[in-house]
N, C-alpha and C positions, 0 to 999 in steps of 0.2 A: 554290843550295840552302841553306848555311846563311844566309847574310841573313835570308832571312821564315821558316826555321824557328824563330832566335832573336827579329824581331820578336813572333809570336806568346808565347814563351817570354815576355817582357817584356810584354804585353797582361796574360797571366795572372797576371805577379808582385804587382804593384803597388809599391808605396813601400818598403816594407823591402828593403834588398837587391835590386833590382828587376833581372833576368837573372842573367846570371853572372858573379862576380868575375871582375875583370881579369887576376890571377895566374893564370888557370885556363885561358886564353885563348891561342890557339884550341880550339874546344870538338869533342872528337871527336865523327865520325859515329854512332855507337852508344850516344850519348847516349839515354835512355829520357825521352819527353814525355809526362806523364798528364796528359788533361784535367780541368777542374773542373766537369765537367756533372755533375748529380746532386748536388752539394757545396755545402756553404755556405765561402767560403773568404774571409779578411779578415786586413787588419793589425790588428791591437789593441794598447792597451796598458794593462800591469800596475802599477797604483799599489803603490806601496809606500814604505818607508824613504830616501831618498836619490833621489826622483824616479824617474815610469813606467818602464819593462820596455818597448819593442816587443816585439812580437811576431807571429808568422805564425799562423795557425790554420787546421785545415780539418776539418768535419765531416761526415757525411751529412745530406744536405738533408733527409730522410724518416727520422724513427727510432723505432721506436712504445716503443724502450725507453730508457732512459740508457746512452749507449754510454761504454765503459772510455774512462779516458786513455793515451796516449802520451806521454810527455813528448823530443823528439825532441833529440839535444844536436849541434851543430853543428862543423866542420870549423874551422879555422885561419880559412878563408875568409868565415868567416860566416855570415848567413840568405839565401844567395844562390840562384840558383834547383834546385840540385841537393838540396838542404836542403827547399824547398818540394815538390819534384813529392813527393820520401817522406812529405811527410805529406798531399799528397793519396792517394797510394798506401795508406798507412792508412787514410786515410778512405773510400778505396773500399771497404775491409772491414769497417766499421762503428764504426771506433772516433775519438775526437775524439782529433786530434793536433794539439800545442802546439809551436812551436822562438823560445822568447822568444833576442832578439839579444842574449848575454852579453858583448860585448864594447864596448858602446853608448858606456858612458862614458867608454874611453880612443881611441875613436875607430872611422871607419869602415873594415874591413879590405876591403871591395869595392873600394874605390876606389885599391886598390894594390897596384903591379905587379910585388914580386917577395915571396916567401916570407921572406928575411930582412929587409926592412924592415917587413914585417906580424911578425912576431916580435919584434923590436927595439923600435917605433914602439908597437905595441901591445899584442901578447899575453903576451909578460914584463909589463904592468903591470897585466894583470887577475886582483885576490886571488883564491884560490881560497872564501874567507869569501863572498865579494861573487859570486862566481855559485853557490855552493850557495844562498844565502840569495835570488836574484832566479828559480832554480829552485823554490823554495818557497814562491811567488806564484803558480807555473802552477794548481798544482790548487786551490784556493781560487777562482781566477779563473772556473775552467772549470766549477766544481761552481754557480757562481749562475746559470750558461748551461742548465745543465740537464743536465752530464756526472754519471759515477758516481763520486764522489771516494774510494770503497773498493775501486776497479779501477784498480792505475794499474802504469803499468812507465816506465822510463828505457832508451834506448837512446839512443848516441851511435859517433861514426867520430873516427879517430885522435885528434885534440883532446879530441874531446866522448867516447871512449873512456875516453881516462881517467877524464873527468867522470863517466861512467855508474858506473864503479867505486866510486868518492868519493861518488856520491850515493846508491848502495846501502847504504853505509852509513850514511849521514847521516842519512835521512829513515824514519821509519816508516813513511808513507803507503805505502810503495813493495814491493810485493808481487814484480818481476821486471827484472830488469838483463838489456841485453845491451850488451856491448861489443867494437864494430868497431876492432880494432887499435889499442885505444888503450895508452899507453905506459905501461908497468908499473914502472918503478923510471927514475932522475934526479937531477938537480942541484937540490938544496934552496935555496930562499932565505926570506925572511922573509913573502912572499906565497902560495908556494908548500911549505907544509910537510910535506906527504905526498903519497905515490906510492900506486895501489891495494895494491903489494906489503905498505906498511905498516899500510893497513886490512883484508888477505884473510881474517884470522881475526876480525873483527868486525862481519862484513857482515850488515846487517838484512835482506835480500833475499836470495835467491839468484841469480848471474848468472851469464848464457853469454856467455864470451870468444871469438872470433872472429878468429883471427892468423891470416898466410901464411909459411911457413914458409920461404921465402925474402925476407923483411922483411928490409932490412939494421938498420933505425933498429930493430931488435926483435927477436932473436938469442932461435930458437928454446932456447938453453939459460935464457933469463928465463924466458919463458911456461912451461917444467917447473918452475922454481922458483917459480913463485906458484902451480901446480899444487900442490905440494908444502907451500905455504904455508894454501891455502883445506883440503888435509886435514885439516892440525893445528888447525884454527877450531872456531868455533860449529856448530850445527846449519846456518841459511843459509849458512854456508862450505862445508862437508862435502856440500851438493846444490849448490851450482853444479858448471859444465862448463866446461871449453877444447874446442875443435876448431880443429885446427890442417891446414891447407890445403897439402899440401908445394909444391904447384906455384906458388902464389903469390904476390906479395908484397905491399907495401904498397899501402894504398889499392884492393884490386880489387875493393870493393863500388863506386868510386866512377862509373860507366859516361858521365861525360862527359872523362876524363882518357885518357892511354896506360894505365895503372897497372890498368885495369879487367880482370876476367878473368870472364865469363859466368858459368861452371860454377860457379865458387865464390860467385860472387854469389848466384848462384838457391838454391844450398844452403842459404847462409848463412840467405837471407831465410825461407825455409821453416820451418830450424834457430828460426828469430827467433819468428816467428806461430806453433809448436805449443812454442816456452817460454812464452812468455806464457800462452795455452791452458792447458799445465800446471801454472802458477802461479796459475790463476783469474783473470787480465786478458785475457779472448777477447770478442764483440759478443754478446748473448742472441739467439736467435732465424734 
């Protein structure tokens, strides 16, 4: 059973990341497979400063209008296929979704098989400079394709959590944040010099956090303190949201792991597409 369900999985990937990271492996049965029928779906890549951005993209094949961007931010693991099927999943609802590979230049994290030597090896040495600034290629990319570059949102899971955070505030383009469990406060180093905790009253967007409240790596007493932190902010600090999931823990949007938990997923993702909605990045029509 899984053999050709994964062959398939790897037809549809293509070259970036092609199935699923090796760390991730064996891939549970409840893994969600979205087709790319009706979709235009391709690797690309992003020129810019210090050599191209891969990236995944998936649009609707049919769009009589400029559909919003997604900007999709990625796992530990990568642009591996758990990463792709969500921005077909997007794309099934009309919008162009983007998940450029942030971790390119310090190497490939698909092709290794435990969590702390993809930590070690790789994602300790990818600056937080060098993927806001390779996220800030997507919608410029996507707007010569024909996307709507005055629609856009950031959503990212545990890694790219934080990232979502970080780039809410970072980028004006960016109209709506959501972030999946990504890690709120940390160990500073010269690469890494802010947590979202230290941007929550600066955020140019407003963004919905998404914790499980049995996180270990994320101790629902943070999540009240950056709660506590986006009150005391700006106007887009002040409308963001937490929901926090009690049954949960880490990872349970992620439905090809153990860590998955349905109920919360389906919430979540619902919770996701009417923030957006609410913040003016939904499909016309």
């Amino acid at each position: 059973m899984k053999g050709p369900a994964l062959s398939r999985r790897d037809l549809i990937a293509g070259s970036v990341g092609a199935g699923f990271a090796l760390a991730v492996r064996p891939i549970s049965a409840a893994t969600i497979t979205t087709s790319a029928e009706g979709l235009e779906v391709a690797d690309v890549h992003l020129p810019g400063p210090g050599g191209d951005v891969s990236a995944y993209t998936a649009w609707p094949a049919k769009r009589a209008t400029k559909p919003p961007v997604v900007l999709v931010v990625h796992e530990i693991f990568g642009v591996h296929e758990h990463i792709r099927d969500v921005c077909r999943r997007l794309a099934k609802l009309g919008y162009a979704a983007i998940a450029p590979d942030l971790f390119a230049r310090q190497g490939d994290v698909t092709k290794l098989a435990d969590n702390k030597e993809i930590s070690a090896k790789v994602v300790s040495k990818v600056p937080d400079a060098q993927v806001l600034s390779d996220l800030d290629r997507c919608v410029p990319f996507l707007k010569t394709k024909g996307a709507d570059a005055s629609r856009v949102a950031v959503t990212g899971f545990c890694w790219g959590g934080r990232i979502a955070w970080l780039y809410a505030a970072h980028a004006s383009a960016v109209r709506a944040g959501v972030a999946w469990y990504g890690r709120l406060i940390g160990d500073k180093d010269a690469l890494h010099a802010q947590y979202p905790i230290d941007v929550a009253a600066t955020l140019k967007a407003p963004v919905l956090g998404l914790y499980g409240g049995q996180d270990q790596g994320i101790p629902v007493a943070t999540v009240e303190e950056m709660r506590k932190a986006l009150a005391a902010g700006g106007a887009a600090s002040k409308r963001s949201q937490i929901q926090i999931y009690p049954d949960a823990g880490h990872a349970f949007f992620a439905d090809y792991r153990p860590s998955y938990r349905a109920a919360a997923a389906a919430d979540g993702w619902k919770r996701m597409l009417d923030w957006f909605k609410t913040n003016g990045v939904a499909p016309q029509g």
